[in-house]
N, C-alpha and C positions, 0 to 999 in steps of 0.2 A: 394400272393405278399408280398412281405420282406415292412419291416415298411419304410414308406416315410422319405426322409435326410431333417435332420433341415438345417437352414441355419449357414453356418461354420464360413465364414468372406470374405471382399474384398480383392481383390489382395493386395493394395496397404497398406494392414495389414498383410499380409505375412511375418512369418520367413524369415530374411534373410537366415538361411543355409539351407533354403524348397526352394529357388527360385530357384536357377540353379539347385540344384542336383536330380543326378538321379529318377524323378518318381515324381518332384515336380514342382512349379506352372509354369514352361516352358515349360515343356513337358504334363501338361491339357491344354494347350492352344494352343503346337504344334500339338499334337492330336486330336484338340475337332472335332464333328461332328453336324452340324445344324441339328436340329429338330425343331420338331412345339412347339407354346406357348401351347396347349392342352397335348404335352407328358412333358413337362415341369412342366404343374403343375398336372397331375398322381405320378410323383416321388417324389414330394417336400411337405414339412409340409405347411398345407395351412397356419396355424396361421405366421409362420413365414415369409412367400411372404407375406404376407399381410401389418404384422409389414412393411419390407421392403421397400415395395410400399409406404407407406404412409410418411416413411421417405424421400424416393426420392421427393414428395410433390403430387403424383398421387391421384386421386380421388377416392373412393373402386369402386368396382364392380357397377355401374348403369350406364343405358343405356342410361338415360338423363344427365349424366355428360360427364363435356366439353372434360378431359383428363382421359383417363385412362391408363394404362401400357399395357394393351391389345388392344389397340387403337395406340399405339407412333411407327412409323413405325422405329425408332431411333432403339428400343430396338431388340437384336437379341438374339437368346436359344439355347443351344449346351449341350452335354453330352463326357464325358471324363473319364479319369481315371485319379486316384491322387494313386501312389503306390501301384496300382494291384485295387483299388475300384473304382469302377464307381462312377463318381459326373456330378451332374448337376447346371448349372450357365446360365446367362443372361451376358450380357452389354451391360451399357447405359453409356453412352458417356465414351467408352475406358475402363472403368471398371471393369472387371469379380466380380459379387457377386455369389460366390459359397456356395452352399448344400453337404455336405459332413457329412457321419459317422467320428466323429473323428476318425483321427491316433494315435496311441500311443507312434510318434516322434513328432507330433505336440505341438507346445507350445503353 
């Protein structure tokens, strides 16, 4: 298996000239495909879902915690392409935080 995608950034920190055009963040989200939270986190750097999670205000991993991100039925997991590469994202509340290999048109 090819190295797990760190986490790249949220939409809503998206190049403008990545958003409409061709291959970029309109067309990962017109294309995405739902998957499970288990293929979700196979592809992704664990350290950095983790970072993530904890910034969203989630609890890590345990089973006696009240909220977790693998628990919030809110949160949904999809796989896509960003200019020919497969990326994998989540969102929570309207959000995309995307995993992606850097591009080398991304700023």
């Amino acid at each position: 298996m090819s190295a797990r995608l760190p986490f790249f950034r949220r939409c809503v920190d998206w190049p403008r000239d990545d958003v409409h055009g061709s291959g970029g963040l309109c067309d990962i989200v017109a294309q995405e495909r739902d998957i499970t939270r288990r293929t979700f986190l196979w592809h992704v750097e664990r350290q950095d879902r983790e970072d993530v999670e904890r910034e969203l205000g989630y609890a890590p991993h345990d089973p006696s915690a009240c909220l977790t991100m693998a628990r919030d039925w809110h949160v949904s997991y999809h796989r896509s392409r960003w200019h020919g590469a497969a990326v994998y994202f989540f969102r929570h509340s309207a959000i995309e935080y995307v995993f992606a290999a850097a591009w080398e048109g991304a700023q």
